[in-house]
C-alpha positions as CSV (number, residue, x, y, z in Angstrom):
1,X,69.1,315.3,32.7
2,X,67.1,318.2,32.7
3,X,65.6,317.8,29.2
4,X,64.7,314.5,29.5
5,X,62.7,315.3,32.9
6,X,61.1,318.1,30.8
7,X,60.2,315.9,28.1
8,X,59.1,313.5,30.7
9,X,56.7,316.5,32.5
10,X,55.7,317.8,28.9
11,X,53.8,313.9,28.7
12,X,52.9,313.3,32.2
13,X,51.2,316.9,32.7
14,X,50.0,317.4,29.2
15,X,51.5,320.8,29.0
16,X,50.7,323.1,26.0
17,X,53.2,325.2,24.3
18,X,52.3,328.1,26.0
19,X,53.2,326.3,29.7
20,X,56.4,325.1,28.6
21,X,58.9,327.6,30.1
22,X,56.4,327.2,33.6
23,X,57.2,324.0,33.1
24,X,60.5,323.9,32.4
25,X,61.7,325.9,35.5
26,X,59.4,323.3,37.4
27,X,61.4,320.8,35.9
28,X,64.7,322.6,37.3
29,X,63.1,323.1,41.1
30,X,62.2,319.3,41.0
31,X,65.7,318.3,39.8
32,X,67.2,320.4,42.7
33,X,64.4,319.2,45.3
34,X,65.3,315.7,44.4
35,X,69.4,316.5,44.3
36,X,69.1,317.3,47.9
37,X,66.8,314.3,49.1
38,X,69.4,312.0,47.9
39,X,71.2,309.5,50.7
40,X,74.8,310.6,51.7
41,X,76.6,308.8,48.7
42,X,73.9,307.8,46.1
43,X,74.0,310.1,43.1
44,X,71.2,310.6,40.3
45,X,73.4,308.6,37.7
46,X,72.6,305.3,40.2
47,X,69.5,305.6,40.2
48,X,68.6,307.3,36.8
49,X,65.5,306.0,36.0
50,X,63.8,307.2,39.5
51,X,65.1,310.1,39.7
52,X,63.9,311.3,36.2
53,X,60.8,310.0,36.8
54,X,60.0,311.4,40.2
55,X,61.2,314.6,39.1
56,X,59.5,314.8,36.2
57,X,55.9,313.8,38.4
58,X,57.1,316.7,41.0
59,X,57.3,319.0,37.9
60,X,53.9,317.7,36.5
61,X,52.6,317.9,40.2
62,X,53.6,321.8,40.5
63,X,52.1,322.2,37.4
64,X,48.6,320.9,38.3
65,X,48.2,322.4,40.9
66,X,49.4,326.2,39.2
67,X,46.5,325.6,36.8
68,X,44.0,326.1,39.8
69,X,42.2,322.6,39.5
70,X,42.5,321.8,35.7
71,X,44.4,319.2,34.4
72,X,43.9,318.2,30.7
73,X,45.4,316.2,28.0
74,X,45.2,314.4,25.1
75,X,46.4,310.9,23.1
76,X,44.9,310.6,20.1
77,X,41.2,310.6,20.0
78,X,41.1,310.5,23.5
79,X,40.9,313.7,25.8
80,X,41.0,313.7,29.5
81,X,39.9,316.7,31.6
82,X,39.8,316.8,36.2
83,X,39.2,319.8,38.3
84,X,40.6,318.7,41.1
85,X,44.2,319.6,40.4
86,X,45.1,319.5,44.0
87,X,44.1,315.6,43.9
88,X,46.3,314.8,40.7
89,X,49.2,316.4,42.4
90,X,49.2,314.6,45.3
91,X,49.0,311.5,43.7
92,X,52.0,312.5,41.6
93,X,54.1,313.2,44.3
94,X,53.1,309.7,46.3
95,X,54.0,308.3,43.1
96,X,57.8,310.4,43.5
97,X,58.4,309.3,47.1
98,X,57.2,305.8,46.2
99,X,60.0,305.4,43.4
100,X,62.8,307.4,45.0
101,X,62.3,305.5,48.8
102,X,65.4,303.2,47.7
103,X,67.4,306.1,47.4
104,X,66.0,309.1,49.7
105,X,66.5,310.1,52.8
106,X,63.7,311.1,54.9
107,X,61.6,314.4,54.3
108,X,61.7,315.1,58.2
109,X,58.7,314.3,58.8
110,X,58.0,312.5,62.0
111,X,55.8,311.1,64.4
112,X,56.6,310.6,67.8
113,X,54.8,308.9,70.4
114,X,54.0,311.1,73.3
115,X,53.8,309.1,76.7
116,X,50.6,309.6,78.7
């Protein structure tokens, strides 16, 4: 799994050569993050397409925001550059929790109504 989630992260965060082993070992800490939010019972085989995805957008995410604000890439004749690199990876990793909500258990995260 873990080179197609690199592969994956190599297009979504527009990584050049010389980020690719940052990259990679991002890959490998959003493959584990994502092993452990799993539901009691589900594997990564049963849900395969989400979970390469949103690991490869936690991946792409990390790497945004270790660039210190730049995010750029390009397809063909096109090039695309943002500052903001904390923005992009926060909308990566919405993108993660909104494909892996099937299959994930909660982050812990709670809010709990306080009686007045």
């Amino acid at each position: 799994m873990h080179e197609e989630i690199l592969t994956l992260a190599e297009t979504l965060s527009g990584a050049s050569e010389d980020e690719t082993q940052t990259l990679a070992l991002f890959c490998t800490a959003a493959e584990a993050l994502w092993r452990r939010r799993l539901r009691g019972g589900v594997t990564p085989e049963e849900c395969r397409e989400a979970f390469l995805c949103a690991a490869a957008l936690e991946a792409a995410a990390a790497m945004a925001q270790s660039r210190g604000g730049a995010v750029r890439f390009t397809a063909g004749d096109v090039s695309v550059a943002e500052t903001d690199g904390g923005q992009t990876a926060a909308a990566l990793r919405r993108e993660a929790e909104r494909l892996m909500e099937p299959y994930a258990a909660g982050d812990g995260f709670a809010v709990l109504g306080v009686r007045g």
